[in-house]
C-alpha positions in Angstrom: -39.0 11.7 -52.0 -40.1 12.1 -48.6 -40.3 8.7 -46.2 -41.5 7.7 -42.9 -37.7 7.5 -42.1 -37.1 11.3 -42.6 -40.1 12.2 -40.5 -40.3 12.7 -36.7 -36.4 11.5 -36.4 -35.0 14.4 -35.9 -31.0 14.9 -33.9 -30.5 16.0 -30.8 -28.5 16.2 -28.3 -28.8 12.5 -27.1 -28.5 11.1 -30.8 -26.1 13.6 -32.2 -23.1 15.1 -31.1 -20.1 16.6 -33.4 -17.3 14.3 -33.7 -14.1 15.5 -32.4 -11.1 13.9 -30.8 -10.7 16.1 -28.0 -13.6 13.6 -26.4 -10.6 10.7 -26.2 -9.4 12.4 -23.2 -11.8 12.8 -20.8 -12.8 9.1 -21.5 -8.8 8.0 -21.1 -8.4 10.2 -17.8 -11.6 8.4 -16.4 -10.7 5.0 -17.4 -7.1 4.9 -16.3 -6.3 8.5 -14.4 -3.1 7.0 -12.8 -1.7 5.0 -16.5 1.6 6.9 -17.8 0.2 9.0 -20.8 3.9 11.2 -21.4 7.1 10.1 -20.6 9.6 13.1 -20.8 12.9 12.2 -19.4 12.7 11.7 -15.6 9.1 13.4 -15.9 6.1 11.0 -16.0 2.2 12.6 -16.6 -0.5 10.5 -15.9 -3.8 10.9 -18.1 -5.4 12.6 -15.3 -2.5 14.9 -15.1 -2.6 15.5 -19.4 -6.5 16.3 -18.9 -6.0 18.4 -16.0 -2.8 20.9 -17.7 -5.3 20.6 -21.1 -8.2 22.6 -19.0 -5.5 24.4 -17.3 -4.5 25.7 -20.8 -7.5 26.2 -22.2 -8.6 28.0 -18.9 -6.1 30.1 -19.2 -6.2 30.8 -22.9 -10.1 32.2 -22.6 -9.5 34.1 -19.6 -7.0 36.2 -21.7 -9.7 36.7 -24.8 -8.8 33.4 -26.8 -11.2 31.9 -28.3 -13.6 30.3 -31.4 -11.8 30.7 -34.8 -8.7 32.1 -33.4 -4.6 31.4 -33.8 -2.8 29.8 -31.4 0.9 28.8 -32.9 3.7 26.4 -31.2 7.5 25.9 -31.7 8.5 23.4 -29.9 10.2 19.9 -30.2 8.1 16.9 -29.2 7.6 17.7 -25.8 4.6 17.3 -23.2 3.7 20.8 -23.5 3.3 19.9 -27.6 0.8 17.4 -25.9 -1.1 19.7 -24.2 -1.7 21.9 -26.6 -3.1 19.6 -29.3 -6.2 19.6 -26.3 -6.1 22.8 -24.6 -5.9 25.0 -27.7 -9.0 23.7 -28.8 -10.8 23.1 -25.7 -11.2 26.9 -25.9 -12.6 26.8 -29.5 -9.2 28.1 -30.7 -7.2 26.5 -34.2 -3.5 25.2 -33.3 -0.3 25.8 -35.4 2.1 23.4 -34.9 5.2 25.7 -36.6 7.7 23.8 -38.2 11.1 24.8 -36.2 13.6 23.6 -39.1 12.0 26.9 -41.3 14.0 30.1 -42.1 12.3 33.3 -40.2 11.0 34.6 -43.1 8.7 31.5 -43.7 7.8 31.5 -40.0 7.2 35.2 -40.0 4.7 34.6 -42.7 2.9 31.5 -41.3 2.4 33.9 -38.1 1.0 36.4 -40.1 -1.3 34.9 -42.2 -2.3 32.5 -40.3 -3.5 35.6 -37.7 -1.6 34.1 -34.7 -2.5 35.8 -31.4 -0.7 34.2 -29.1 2.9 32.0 -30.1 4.2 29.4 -27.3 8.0 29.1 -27.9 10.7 26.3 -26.3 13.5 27.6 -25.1 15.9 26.2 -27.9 13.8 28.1 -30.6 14.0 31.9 -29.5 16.5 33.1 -31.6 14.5 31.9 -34.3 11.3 33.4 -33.1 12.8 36.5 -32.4 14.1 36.9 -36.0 10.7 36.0 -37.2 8.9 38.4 -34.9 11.0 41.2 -36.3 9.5 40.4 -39.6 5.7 40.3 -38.6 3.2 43.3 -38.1 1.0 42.2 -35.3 3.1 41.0 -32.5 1.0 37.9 -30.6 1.1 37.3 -26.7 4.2 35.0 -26.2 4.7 32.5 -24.0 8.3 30.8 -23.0 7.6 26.8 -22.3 10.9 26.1 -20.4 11.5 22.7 -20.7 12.8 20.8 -17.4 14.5 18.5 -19.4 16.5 21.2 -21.6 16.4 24.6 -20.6 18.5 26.6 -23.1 18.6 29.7 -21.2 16.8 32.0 -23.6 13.5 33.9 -23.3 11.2 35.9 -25.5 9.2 39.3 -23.2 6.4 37.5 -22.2 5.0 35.2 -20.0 6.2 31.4 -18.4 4.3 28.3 -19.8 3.9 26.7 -16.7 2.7 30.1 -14.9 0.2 30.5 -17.4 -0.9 26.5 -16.7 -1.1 28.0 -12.6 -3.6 30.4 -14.1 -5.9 28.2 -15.4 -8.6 26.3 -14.0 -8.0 21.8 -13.9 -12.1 21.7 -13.9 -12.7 24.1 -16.5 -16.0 23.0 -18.4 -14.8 23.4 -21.7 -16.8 24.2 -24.7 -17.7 21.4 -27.1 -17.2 22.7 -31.1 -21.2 23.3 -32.0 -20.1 22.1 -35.5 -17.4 19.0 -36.4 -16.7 21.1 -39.3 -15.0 23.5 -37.6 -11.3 24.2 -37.5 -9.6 22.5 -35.4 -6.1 22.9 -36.9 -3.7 25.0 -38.9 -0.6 23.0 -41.0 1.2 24.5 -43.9 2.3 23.0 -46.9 6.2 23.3 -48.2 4.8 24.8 -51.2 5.9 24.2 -54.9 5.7 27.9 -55.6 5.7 31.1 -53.7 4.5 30.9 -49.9 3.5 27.9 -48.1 -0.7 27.0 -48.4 -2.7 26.9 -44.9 -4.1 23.4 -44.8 -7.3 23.6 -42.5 -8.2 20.5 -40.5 -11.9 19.9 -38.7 -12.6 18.5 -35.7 -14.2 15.5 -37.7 -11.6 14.8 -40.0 -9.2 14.6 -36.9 -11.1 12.5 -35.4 -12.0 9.9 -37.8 -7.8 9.7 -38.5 -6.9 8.9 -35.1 -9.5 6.5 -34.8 -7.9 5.0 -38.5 -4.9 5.7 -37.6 -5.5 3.3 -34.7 -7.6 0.4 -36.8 -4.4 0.6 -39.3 -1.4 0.1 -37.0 -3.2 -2.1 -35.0 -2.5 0.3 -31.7 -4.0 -1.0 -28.9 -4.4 0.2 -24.8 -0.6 -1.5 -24.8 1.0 0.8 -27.2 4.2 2.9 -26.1 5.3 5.1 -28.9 8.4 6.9 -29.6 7.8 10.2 -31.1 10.3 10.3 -33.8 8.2 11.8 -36.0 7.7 15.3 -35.5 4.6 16.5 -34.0 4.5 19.7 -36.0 3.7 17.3 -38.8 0.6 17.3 -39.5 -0.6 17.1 -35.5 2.0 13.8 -35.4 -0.3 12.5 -38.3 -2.8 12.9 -35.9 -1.4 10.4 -33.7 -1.2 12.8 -31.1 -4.9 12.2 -31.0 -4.7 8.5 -31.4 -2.5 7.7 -28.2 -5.3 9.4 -26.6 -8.3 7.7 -28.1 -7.0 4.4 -27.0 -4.6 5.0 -23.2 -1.7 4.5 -24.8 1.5 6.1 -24.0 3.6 8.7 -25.2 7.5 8.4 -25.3 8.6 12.4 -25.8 12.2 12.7 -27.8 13.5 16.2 -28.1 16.3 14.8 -30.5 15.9 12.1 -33.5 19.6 10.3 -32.3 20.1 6.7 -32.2 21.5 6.2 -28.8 18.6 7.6 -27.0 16.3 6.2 -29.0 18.1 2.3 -29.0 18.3 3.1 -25.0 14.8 4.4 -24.8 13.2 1.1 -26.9 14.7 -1.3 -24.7 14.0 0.9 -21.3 10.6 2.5 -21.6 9.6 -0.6 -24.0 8.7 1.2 -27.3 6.6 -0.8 -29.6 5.3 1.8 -32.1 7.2 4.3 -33.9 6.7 6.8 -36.9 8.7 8.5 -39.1 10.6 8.7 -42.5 13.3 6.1 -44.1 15.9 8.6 -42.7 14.8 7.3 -38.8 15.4 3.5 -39.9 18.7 4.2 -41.2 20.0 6.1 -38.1 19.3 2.4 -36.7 20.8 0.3 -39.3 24.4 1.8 -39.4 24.6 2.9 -35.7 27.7 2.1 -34.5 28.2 -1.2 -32.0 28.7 1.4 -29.2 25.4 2.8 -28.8 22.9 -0.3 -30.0 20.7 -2.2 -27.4 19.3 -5.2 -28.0 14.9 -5.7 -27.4 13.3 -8.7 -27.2 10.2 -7.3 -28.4 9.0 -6.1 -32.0 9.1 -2.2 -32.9 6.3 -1.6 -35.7 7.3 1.1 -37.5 5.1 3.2 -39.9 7.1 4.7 -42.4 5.3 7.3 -44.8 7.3 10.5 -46.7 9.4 9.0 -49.3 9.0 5.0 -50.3 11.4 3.3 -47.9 14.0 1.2 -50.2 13.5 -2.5 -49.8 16.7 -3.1 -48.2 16.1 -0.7 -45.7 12.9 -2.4 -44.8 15.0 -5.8 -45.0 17.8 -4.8 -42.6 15.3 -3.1 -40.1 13.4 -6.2 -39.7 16.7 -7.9 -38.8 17.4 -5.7 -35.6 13.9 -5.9 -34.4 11.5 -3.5 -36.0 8.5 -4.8 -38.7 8.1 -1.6 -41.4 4.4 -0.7 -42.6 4.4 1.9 -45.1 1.8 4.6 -45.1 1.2 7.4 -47.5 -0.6 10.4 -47.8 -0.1 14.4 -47.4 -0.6 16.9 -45.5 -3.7 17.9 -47.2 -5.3 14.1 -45.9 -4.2 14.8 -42.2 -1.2 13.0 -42.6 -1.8 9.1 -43.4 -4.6 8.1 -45.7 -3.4 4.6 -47.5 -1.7 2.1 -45.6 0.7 -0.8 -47.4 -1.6 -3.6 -45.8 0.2 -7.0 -45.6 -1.7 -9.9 -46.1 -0.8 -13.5 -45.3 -0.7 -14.7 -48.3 2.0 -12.3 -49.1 4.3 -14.3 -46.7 4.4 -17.4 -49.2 5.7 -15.6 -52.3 9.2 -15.7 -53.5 11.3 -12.3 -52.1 11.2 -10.5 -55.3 7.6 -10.6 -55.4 7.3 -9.8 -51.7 9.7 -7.1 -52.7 7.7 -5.3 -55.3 4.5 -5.3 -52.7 6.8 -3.6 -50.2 7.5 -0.8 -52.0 3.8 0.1 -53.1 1.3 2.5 -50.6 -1.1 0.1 -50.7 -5.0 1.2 -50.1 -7.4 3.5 -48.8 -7.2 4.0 -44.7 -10.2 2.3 -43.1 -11.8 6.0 -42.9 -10.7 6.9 -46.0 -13.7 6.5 -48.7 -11.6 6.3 -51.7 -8.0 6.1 -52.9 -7.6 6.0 -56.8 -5.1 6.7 -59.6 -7.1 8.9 -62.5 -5.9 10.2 -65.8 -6.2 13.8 -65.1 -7.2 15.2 -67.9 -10.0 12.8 -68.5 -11.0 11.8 -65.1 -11.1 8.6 -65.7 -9.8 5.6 -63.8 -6.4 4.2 -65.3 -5.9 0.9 -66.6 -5.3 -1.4 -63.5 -2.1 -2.7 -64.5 0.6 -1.4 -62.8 2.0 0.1 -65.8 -0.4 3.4 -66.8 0.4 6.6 -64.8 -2.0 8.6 -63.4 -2.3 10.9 -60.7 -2.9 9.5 -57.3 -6.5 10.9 -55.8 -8.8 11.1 -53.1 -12.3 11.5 -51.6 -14.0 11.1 -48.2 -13.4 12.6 -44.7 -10.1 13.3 -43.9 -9.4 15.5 -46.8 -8.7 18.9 -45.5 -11.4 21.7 -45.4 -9.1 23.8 -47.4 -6.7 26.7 -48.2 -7.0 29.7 -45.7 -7.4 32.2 -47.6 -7.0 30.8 -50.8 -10.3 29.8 -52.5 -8.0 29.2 -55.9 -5.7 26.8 -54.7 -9.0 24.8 -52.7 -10.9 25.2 -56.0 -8.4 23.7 -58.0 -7.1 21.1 -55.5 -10.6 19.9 -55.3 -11.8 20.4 -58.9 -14.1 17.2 -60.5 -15.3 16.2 -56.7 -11.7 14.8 -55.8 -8.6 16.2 -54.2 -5.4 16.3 -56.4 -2.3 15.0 -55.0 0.0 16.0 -58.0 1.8 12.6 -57.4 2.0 10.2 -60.0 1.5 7.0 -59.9 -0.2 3.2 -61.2 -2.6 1.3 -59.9 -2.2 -2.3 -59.6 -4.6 -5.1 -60.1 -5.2 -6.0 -56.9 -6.1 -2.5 -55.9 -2.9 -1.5 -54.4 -1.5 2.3 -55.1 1.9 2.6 -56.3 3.5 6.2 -56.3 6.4 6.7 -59.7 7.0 10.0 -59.4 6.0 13.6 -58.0 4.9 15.9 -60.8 5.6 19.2 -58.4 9.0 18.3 -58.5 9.1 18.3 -54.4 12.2 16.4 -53.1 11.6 14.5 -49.6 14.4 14.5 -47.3 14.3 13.5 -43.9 10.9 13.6 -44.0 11.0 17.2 -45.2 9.6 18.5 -47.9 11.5 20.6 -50.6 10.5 22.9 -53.2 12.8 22.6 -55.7 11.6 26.1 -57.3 12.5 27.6 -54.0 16.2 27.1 -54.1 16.5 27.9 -57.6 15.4 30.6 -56.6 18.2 31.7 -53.9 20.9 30.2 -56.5 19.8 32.7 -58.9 20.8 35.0 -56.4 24.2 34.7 -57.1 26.1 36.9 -59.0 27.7 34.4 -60.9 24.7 31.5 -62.1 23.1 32.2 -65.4 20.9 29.1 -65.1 20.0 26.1 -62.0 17.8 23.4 -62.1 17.5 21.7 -58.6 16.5 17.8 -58.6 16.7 14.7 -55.9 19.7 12.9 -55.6 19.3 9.5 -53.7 20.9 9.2 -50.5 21.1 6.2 -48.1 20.8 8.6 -45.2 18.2 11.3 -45.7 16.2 9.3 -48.3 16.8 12.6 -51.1 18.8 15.2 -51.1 18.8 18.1 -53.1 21.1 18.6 -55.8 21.9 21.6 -58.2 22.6 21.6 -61.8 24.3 24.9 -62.2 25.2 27.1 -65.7 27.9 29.6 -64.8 27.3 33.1 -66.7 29.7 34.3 -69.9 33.1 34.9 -68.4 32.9 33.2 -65.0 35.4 30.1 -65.4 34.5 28.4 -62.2 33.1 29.1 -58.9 33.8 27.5 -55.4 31.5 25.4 -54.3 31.6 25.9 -51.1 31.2 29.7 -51.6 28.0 28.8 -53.4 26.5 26.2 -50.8 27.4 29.3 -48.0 25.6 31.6 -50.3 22.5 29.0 -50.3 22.3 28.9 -46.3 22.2 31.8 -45.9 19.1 32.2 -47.6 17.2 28.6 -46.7 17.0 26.2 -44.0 19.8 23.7 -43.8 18.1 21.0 -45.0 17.3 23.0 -48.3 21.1 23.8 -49.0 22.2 21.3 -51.8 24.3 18.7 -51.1 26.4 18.3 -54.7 27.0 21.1 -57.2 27.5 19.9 -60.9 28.0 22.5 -63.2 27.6 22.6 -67.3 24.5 23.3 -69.6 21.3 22.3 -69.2 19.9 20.4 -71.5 16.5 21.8 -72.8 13.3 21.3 -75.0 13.3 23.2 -78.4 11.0 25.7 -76.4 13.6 26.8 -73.5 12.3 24.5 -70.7 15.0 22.9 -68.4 14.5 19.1 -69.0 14.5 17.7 -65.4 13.9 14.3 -66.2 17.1 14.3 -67.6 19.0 15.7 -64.9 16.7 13.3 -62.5 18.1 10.4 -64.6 21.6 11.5 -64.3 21.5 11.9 -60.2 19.8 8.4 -60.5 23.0 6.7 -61.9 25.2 8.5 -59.4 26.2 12.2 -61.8 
């Protein structure tokens, strides 16, 4: 029914605009145009600087035919130029792919490809590995070599210089505004669970609403200085990238995750934020004497991937840092549920405080709903803490999509909600709880791991008959992946090493399993490899 509200109210352009967070920085170079927004070794940017080599970028990108729904891919380390191109790319209208550099070619090769790159930026340190990729792909983009003046590795793809192309562009370039918040903004892939990774497509809304949460959750303020030890091919830095910018905060750049620079650059550069996964807080915690500095101040540290084990949280609070977990996916722009800690938490005994620790806690201030659902039903689970269900969500930063893959989008979002495949309970006072992963994906570093995909390269070798791969605990990476092996009829043993060569060359390093144990596989009546078993027995230590 029509109302007097819906009549003669119409938007325009001084009531409406699209949301979209490349609107922080022009607001963050006018406020404070001479504050440090990237640190970078002896290199300091201010924002006006960052807005300025944004345009520059985006300037440059148009006059060379990018533009509106178009591929522009990075591989690079967390470095300024990472910065400017989570503006500049889409100050031009074009989508950004961050490229994650610890992939094999092949899975670069075809990120490139379907994801239509036309132009690739490359770091120095990364052109062998583009160059194997490249040999791989069809359609050859326009590449650009970002030499970094803080580590120049001496190699160079045919193309053009980062910082020439920057010269080219224009620092007052009136870029255009996206006409729609629903347009892409972003290009991440998934790990994948079978076959080739899935192109997760962010919008310029959903980006934007994160970094603001992102902000509200942490409790980031104009004062923050944060270390990026997370990764910003991760889902845009968990949209942090965006976040720094929304409030004048600065950016601390790290090329390598290694506890002496980062102890030396907390207590120099005065880091009070950080992100990143368990792995990062034990680097810390078992650094040698040597290389530890002492801070006076507190490091917050938001830890998401895999649950962070109590006493990990418990020894990184007694060197200086206070742990928030935060959980979500790539498919949720990074984090969506927060562990929030309430005072009352404080008074409980430590087992209790313990068991709250470990949980993901609720929905992100932007998020509009978190739940555990029985998915078969679609009903909520008993909130108990006990009932398993699968961990769900709804609102606006939930990916637009797939590219390219209405089937996957269709089923991810089937009944109105997106499907997490994790597992887990929900607890009476509302808090999440993950148990378990039913894709089988094993988290290390940070890093996801399909386990299907190195089975897959270990039955490769001549001499398996059978593999199941599951996640063995370890203190340093979190998980590591380890591979149940059935030697065929005749073959009496095989040297491990021989087989974990065999496995890199085939994956990434951090997909190469860690411990071999070889025997039968214990199965259901039908044939299928019982994991849960073999997850059980890497549990109590093989």
């Amino acid at each position: 029914m029509t109302s007097a509200y819906d009549l003669d109210l119409p938007k325009n352009p001084a009531n409406y605009l699209p949301l979209s967070p490349l609107s922080f920085l022009p607001r963050s170079a006018m406020l404070w145009p001479d504050k440090t927004a990237v640190i970078h070794g002896s290199q300091r940017f201010s924002w006006a600087q960052m807005y300025a080599r944004s345009r520059r970028l985006a300037s440059a990108l148009a006059q060379r035919g990018i533009g509106r729904g178009q591929t522009v891919a990075i591989l690079a380390p967390n470095i300024p130029a990472m910065i400017d191109a989570h503006f500049g790319v889409p100050m031009c209208g074009a989508v950004l792919n961050t490229l994650n550099y610890r992939l094999d070619p092949a899975t670069i090769a075809f990120q490139l490809e379907h994801g239509e790159a036309r132009v690739l930026l490359c770091d120095s340190e990364f052109v062998p590995l583009a160059q194997a990729a490249l040999a791989l792909v069809k359609v050859r983009p326009l590449l650009v070599n970002i030499v970094d003046a803080q580590a120049d590795f001496g190699q160079r793809l045919q193309g053009l210089d980062y910082e020439a192309l920057l010269a080219e562009g224009d620092p007052d370039y009136d870029w255009p505004a996206p006409q729609d918040e629903w347009e892409a903004i972003s290009l991440n892939y998934t790990s994948g669970t079978t076959g080739n990774p899935k192109g997760v497509v962010y919008h310029h809304r959903g980006a934007y609403l994160n970094a603001m949460s992102n902000a509200l959750a942490t409790g980031m303020s104009h004062a923050t200085v944060k270390l990026w030890s997370l990764p910003m091919f991760h889902c845009n830095g968990w949209c942090f990238v965006w976040t720094l910018a929304a409030i004048g905060g600065t950016s601390v750049c790290l090329r390598r995750v290694e506890a002496e620079t980062m102890f030396a650059l907390i207590a120099e550069q005065g880091v009070n934020y950080m992100c990143g996964a368990a792995v990062v807080l034990s680097l810390f915690i078992n650094a040698p004497a040597t290389v530890r500095r002492t801070f006076a101040h507190t490091v917050h540290f938001n830890a998401a991937a895999a649950p962070v084990p109590v006493p990990i949280i418990r020894a990184a609070e007694a060197i200086g840092f206070k742990v928030q977990h935060l959980y979500g996916l790539t498919e949720t722009y990074g984090p969506a549920t927060l562990c929030l800690w309430k005072e009352e938490f404080s008074l409980l005994p430590e087992p209790e405080q313990a068991a709250i620790l470990r949980r993901q806690g609720v929905a992100y201030p932007m998020l509009e709903a978190v739940t555990v659902l029985d998915p078969a039903t679609m009903q909520p689970v008993p909130a108990d803490g006990e009932t398993l269900g699968e961990v769900m969500f709804r609102g606006n930063i939930v990916m637009k999509g797939y590219l390219k893959n209405p089937a996957a989008s269709a089923e991810a979002f089937r009944d109105g909600w997106f499907h997490s495949g994790d597992l887990g309970v929900l607890h009476p006072d509302g808090y999440i709880e993950l148990k378990d992963r039913s894709k089988d994906i094993i988290i290390s570093g940070g890093e996801n791991i399909a386990s299907i995909e190195v089975e897959a390269a270990l039955y490769q070798h001549p001499a398996v008959l059978e593999a199941a791969v599951v996640a063995l605990p370890d203190e340093k990476w979190g998980e590591v992946p380890c591979a149940f092996v059935m030697l065929k009829p005749g073959v009496v043993s095989i040297d491990e090493t021989e087989l974990r060569n065999f496995c890199r060359d085939r994956l990434a390093g951090y997909k190469v399993p860690k411990r071999f144990v070889f025997g039968e596989l214990p199965k259901t009546s039908t044939g299928k490899v019982q994991k849960f078993l073999l997850r059980d027995r890497a549990k109590a230590g093989l």
